[in-house]
C-alpha positions as CSV (number, residue, x, y, z in Angstrom):
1,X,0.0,0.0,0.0
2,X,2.9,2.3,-0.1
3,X,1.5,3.5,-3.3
4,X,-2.2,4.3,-2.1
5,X,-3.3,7.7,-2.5
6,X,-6.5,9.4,-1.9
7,X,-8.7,10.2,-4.6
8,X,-9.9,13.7,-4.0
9,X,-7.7,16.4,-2.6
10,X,-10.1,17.5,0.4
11,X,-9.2,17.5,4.1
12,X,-10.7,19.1,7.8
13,X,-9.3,22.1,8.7
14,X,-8.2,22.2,12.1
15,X,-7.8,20.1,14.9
16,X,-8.2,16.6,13.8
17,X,-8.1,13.9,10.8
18,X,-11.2,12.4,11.0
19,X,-14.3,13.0,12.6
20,X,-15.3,9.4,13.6
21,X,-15.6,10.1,17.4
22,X,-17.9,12.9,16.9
23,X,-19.8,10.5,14.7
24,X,-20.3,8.0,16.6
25,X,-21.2,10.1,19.8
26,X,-24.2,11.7,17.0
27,X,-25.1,8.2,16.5
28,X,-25.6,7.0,20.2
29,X,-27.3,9.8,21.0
30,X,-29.8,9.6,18.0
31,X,-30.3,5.8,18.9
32,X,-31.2,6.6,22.4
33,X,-33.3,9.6,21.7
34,X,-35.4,7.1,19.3
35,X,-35.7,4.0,22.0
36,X,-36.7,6.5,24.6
37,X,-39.6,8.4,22.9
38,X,-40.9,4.8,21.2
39,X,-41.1,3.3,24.8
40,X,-43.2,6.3,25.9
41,X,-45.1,6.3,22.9
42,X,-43.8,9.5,21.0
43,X,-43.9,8.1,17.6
44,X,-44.8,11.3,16.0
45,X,-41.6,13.1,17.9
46,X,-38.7,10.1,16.8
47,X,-35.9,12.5,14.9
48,X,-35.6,12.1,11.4
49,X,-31.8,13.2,11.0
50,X,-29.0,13.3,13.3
51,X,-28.4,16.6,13.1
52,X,-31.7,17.0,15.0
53,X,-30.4,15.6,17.8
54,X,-26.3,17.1,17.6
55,X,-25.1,19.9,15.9
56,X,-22.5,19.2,13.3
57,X,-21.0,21.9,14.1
58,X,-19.8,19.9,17.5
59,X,-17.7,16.9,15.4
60,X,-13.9,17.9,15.6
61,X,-12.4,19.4,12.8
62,X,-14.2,23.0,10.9
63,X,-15.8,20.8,8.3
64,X,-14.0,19.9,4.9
65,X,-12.4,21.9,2.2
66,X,-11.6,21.7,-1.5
67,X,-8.0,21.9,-2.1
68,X,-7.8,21.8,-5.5
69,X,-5.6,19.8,-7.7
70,X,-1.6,21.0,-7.7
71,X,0.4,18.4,-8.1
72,X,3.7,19.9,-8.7
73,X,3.3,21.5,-4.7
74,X,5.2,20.2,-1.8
75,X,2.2,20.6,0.5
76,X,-0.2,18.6,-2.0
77,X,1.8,15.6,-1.9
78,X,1.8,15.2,1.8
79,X,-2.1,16.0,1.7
80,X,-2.7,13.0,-1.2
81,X,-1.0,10.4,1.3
82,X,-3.3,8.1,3.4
């Protein structure tokens, strides 16, 4: 795999490489919201979407950005590598 590359030159930010905690902390939640209103009999409150439940905004990281392809630059080889 010393060759594997990603596919589209986009990254987070700030702060972190991935966002997976923050997704799986908006996935708990959104589960246990759910059980709890369909044992007291909320169906017509269950949440559609996560971000009902959690702000995106609260994942690590500022969102994702488009870098753009340069492939000639320094910086845009270290940002292809997995």
């Amino acid at each position: 795999m010393s060759r594997s590359r990603k596919r589209m030159p986009g990254s987070t930010w700030c702060c972190c490489k991935s966002q997976k905690k923050g997704k799986q902390a908006s996935s708990r939640k959104f589960r246990r919201k759910a059980h709890v209103l369909l044992h007291q009999g909320n169906d017509h409150l269950l949440p559609l979407k996560s971000f009902e439940v959690m702000s995106p905004w609260d994942l690590g990281g500022d969102g994702k950005a488009f870098f753009g392809f340069h492939p000639e630059e320094e910086w845009y080889v270290k940002l292809m590598r997995k």
